[in-house]
C-alpha positions as CSV (number, residue, x, y, z in Angstrom):
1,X,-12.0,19.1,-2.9
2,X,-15.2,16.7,-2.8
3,X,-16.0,18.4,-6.7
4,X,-12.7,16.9,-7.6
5,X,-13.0,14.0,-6.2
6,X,-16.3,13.3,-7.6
7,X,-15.3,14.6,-11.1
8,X,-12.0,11.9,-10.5
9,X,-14.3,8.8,-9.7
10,X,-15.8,9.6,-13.0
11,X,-13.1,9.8,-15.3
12,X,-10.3,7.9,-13.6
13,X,-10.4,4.1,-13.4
14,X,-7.7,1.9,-12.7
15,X,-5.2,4.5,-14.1
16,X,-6.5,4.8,-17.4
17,X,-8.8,7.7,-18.8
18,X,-12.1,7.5,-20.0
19,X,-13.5,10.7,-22.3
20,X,-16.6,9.1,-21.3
21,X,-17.9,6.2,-19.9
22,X,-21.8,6.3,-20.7
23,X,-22.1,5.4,-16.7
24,X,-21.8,1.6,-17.3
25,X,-18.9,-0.2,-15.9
26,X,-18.8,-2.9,-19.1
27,X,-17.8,0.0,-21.1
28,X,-14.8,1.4,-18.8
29,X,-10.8,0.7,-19.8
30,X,-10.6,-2.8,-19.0
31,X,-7.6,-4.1,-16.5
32,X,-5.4,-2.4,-14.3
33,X,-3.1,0.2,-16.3
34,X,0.5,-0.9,-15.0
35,X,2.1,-4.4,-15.6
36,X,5.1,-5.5,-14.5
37,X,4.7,-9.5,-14.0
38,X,5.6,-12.1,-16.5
39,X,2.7,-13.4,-18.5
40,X,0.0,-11.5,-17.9
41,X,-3.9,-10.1,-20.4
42,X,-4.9,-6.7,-21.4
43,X,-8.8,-6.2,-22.8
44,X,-9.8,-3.1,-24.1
45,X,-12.6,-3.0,-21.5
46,X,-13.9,-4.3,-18.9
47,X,-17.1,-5.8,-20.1
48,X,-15.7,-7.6,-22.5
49,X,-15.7,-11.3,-21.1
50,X,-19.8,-10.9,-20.8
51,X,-20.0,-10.0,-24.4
52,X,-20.1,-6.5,-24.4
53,X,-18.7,-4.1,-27.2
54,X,-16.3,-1.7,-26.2
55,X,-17.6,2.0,-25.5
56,X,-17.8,5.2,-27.5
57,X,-15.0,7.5,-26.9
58,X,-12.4,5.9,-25.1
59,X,-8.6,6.8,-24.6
60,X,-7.6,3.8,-22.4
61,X,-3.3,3.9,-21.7
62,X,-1.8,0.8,-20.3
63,X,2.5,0.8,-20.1
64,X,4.1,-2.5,-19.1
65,X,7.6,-3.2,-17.7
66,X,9.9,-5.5,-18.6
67,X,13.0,-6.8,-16.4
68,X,16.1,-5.1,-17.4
69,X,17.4,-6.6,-20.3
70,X,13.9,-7.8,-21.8
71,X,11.4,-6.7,-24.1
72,X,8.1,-6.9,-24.1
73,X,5.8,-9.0,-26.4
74,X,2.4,-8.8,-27.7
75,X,0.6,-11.6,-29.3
76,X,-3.5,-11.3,-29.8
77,X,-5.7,-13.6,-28.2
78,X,-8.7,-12.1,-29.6
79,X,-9.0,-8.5,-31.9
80,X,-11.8,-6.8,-33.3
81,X,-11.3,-3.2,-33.7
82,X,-13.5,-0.9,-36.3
83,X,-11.7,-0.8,-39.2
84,X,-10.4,2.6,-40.6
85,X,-8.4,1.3,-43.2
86,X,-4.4,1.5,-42.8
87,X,-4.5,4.9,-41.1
88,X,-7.1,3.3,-38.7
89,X,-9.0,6.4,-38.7
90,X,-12.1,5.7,-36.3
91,X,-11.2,3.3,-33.5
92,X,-7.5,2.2,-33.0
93,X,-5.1,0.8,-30.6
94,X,-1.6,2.6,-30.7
95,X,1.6,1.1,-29.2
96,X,4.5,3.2,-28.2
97,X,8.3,1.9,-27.9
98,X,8.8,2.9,-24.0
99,X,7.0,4.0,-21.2
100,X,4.6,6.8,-22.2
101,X,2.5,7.8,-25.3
102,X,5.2,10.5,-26.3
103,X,7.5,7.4,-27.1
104,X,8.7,6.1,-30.7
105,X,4.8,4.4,-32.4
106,X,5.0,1.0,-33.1
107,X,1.8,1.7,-35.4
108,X,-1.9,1.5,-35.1
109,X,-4.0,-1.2,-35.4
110,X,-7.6,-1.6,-36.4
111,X,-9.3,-4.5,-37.9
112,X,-9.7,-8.2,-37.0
113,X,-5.9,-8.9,-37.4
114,X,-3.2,-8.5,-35.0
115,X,0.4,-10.3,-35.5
116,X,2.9,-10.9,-32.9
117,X,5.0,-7.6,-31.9
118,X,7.0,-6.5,-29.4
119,X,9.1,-3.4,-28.0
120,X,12.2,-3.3,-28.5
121,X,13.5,-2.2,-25.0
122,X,11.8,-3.2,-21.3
123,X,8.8,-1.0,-21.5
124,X,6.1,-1.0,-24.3
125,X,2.9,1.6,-24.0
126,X,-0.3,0.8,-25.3
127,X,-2.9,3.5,-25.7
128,X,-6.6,2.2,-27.3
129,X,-8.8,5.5,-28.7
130,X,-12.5,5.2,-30.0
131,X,-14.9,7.5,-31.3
132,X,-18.3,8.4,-30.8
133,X,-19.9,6.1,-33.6
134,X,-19.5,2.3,-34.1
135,X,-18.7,0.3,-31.5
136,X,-16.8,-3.7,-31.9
137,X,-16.1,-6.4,-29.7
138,X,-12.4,-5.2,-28.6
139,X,-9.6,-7.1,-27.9
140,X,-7.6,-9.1,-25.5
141,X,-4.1,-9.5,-25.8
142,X,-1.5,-12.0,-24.4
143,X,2.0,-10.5,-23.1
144,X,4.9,-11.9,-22.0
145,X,9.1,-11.2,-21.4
146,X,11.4,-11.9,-24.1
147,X,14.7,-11.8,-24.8
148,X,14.7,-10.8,-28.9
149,X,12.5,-8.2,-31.3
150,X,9.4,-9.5,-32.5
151,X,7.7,-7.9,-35.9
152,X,5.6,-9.9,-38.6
153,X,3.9,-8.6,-41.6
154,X,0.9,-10.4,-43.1
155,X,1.2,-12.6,-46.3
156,X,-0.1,-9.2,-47.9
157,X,1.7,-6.6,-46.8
158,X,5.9,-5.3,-47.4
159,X,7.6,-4.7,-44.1
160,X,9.3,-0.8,-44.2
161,X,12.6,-0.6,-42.3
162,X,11.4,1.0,-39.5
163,X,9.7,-2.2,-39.5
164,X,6.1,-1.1,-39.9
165,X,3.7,-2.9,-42.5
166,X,1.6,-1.8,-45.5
167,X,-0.3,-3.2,-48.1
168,X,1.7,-4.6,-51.1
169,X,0.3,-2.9,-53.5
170,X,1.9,0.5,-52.2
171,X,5.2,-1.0,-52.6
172,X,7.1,1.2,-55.6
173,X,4.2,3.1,-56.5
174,X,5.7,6.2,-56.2
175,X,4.1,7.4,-53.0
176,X,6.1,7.4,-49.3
177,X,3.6,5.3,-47.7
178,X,6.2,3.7,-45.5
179,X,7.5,7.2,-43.9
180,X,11.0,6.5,-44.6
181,X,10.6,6.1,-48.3
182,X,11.9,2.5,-47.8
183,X,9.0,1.3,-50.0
184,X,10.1,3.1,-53.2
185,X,14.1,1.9,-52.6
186,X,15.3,-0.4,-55.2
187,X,12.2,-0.5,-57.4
188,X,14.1,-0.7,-60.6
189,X,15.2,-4.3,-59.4
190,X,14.1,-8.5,-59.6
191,X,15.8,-9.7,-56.9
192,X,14.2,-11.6,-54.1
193,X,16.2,-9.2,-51.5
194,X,15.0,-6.1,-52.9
195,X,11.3,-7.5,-53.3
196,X,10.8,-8.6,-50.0
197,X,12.3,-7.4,-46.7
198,X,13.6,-8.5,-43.2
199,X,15.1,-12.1,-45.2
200,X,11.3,-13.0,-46.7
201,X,11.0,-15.0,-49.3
202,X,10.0,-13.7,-52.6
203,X,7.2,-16.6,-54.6
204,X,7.3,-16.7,-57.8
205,X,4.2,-14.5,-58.1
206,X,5.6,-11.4,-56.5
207,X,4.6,-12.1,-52.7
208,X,6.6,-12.4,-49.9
209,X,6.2,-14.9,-47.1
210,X,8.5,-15.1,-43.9
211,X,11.4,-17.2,-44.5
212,X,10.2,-20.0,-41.8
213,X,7.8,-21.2,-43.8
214,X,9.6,-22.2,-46.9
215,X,10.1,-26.1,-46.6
216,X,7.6,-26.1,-44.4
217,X,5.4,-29.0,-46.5
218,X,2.5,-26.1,-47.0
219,X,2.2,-24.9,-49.9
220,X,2.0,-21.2,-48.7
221,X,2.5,-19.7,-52.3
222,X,3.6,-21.4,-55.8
223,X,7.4,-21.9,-55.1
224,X,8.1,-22.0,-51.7
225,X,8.1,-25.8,-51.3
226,X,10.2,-26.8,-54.5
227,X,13.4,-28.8,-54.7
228,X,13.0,-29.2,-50.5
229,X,13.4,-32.6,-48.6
230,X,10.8,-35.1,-47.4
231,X,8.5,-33.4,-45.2
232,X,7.4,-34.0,-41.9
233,X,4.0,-35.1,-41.8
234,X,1.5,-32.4,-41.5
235,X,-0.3,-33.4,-38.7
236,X,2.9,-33.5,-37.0
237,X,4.3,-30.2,-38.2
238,X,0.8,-28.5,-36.9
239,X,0.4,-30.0,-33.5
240,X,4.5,-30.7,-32.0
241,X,5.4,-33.0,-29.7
242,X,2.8,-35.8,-29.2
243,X,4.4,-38.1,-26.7
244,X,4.8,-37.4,-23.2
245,X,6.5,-39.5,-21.4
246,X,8.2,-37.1,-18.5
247,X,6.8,-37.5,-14.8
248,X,5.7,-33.1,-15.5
249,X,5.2,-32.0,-18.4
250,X,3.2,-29.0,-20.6
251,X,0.5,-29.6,-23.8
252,X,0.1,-26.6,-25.8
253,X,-2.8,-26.6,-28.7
254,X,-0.9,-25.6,-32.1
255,X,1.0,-22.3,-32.1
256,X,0.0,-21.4,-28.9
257,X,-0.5,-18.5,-27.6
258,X,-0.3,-17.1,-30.8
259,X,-3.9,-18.4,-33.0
260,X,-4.5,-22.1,-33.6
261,X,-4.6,-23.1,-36.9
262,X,-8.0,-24.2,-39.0
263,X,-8.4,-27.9,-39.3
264,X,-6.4,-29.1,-36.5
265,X,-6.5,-32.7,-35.2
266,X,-3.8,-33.1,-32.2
267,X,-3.5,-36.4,-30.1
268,X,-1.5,-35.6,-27.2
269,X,-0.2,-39.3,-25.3
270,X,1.0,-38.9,-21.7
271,X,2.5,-42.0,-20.9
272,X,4.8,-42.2,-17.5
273,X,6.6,-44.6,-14.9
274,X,3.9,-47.8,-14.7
275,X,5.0,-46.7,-10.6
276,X,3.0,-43.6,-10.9
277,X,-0.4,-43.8,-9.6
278,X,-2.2,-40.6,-10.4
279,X,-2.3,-37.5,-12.5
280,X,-2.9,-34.0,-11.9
281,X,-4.0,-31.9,-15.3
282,X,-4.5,-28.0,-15.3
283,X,-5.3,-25.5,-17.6
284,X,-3.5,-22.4,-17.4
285,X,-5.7,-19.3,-17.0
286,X,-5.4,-18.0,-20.5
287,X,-7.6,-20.8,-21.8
288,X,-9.4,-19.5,-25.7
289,X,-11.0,-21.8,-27.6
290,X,-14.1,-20.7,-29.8
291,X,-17.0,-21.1,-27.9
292,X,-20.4,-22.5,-28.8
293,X,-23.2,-24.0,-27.0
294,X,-22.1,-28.0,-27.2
295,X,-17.9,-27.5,-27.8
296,X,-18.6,-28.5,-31.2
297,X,-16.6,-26.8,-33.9
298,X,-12.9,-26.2,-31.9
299,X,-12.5,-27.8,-28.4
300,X,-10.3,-29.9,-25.9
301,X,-10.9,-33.3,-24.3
302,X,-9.1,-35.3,-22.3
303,X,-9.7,-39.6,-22.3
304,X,-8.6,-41.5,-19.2
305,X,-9.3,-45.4,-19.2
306,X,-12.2,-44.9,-21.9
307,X,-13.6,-41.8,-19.5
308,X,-14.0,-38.7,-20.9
309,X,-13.2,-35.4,-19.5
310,X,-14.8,-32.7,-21.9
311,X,-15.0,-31.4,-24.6
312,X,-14.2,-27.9,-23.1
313,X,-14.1,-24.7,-25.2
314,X,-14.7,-20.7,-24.7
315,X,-12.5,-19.1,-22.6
316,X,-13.0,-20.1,-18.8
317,X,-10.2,-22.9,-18.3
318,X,-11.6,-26.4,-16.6
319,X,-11.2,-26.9,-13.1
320,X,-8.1,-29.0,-12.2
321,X,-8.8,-32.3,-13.3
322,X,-7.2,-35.6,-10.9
323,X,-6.9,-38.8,-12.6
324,X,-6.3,-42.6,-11.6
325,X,-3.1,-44.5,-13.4
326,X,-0.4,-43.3,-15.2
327,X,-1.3,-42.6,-19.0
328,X,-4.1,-40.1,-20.5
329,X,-4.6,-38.5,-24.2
330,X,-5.3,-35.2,-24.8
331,X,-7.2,-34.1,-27.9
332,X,-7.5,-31.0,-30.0
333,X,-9.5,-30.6,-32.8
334,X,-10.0,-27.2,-35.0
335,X,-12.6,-26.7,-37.9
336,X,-12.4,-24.8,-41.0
337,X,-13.2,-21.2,-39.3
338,X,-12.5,-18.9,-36.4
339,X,-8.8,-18.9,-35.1
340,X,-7.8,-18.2,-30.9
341,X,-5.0,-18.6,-28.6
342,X,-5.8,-21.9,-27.7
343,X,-5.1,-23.5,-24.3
344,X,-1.8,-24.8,-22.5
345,X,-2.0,-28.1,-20.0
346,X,0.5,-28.6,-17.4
347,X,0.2,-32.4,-15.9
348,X,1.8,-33.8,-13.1
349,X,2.2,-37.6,-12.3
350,X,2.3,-38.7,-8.6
């Protein structure tokens, strides 16, 4: 029994399996490996918050659990898996529709990109694999509950309909890349609807691009913004609601807590009841903001009465921050490079 035992404390932690841990915690399956509350992180290991790559040889499983009635949804809030090209053939992170691995694949991922996804029932099984060679930084991801099936494909890429993705180029070249032959179906046609699947728009160059996009005021590809209305400003497009004039309220950087976009430049005005005398502003926990010595290039600052509070970046979230009077701005600026979650601000005004 004590052989066992020890031969457990070597292989099991936290509920997930390690092949082999090289005897150094940082490169263990990071987290605990069952979820089951709203809102929550998985990293691929555990040392990943003190900058350490993930480990040779891992096969990490994680399963989380919806409410009845939910789904589960994924969105990266950093990803940086050896790339094995679109079999991810070295190092990749697998996701299963349900609660074990021998559930329905939702794909494997590899690479520095990772877009929103989410199960398509209450429970969604995530199982990360590496090999013996090259080792990356890992990844963290951001999960929540949600109430409706969640599946991009990049810019790049044709959506099969089972609903995985694959490079463009594979689309009606003969081969079953997709699995289900949905790739080679229609190929003898034009239309935008046989181009591009799941609704997409179809540019006038051949690529497809979600259908949210067009009208937008980006120009995304070379037709997508013709014969639409007026657009909103961009800066107001990118960063939402700008005026906060509630006694409670929540900031979120752009498109959080999926990526912010490059080049951002959000002013956030909290402005309530001349009768309030104080605010309280937090940072929730999942705070990601690129990092660098002096919060140059991406960061967050908060000015109260010509004071500031910042500017913060990385990812440890500020410490509560209490404030005299009833108005503050909050602002968010992005540079050209280097996309993360972002942050999200609650403030309350006493």
């Amino acid at each position: 029994m004590r052989a066992i035992l020890l031969l457990c404390l070597g292989l099991c932690v936290n509920g997930s399996t390690v092949r082999r841990s090289g005897g150094r915690r940082s490169f263990q399956c990071g987290s605990q490996a069952f979820f089951n509350t709203d809102n929550g992180t998985i990293s691929s290991h555990s040392g990943i918050d003190h900058g350490h790559n993930y480990g040779k040889d891992l096969d990490c499983v994680w399963t989380i659990e919806a409410p009845k009635g939910k789904m589960v949804e994924l969105t990266s809030l950093m990803f940086d898996i050896e790339n094995g090209g679109i079999a991810c053939n070295y190092d990749w992170l697998e996701l299963f529709d349900g609660n074990s691995t021998n559930s329905t694949s939702l794909g494997r991922f590899c690479g520095s990109t990772f877009r929103p996804i989410s199960s398509t029932q209450r429970f969604l099984t995530l199982n990360f694999v590496t090999d013996g060679s090259t080792q990356q930084r890992g990844f963290k991801l951001f999960y929540n509950f949600t109430d409706h099936v969640v599946k991009f494909c990049a810019l790049n890429e044709f959506k099969c309909a089972s609903g995985r993705c694959i490079p463009n180029r594979y689309r009606c070249d003969n081969d079953d890349d997709c699995g289900d032959d949905s790739d080679e179906a229609n190929c003898g046609l034009t239309t935008t609807s046989s181009a591009c699947s799941g609704g997409d728009f179809r540019c006038g160059s051949g690529t497809c691009i979600p259908q949210v996009w067009v009208c937008d005021g980006d120009d995304d590809c070379d037709t997508d913004e013709l014969g639409c209305r007026p657009a909103t400003p961009a800066n107001q497009r990118v960063c939402g609601q700008t005026n906060f004039t509630s006694p409670t309220g929540r900031i979120e950087s752009p498109d959080y807590p999926i990526s912010y976009p490059n080049n951002a430049h959000c002013v956030y005005h909290i402005h309530v009841d001349p009768r309030k005398t104080s605010l309280g502003l937090s940072f929730n926990s999942s705070f990601n903001i690129e990092s660098d010595l002096n919060c140059q290039y991406d960061y967050v600052e908060i000015q109260v009465a010509g004071r500031k509070y910042g500017p913060y970046c990385g990812n440890t979230p500020p410490s509560t921050i209490n404030v005299s009077g009833n108005e503050a701005t909050v602002i968010f600026n992005s540079d050209d490079s280097d996309e993360y979650a972002g942050f999200q601000l609650n403030y309350d005004a006493i």
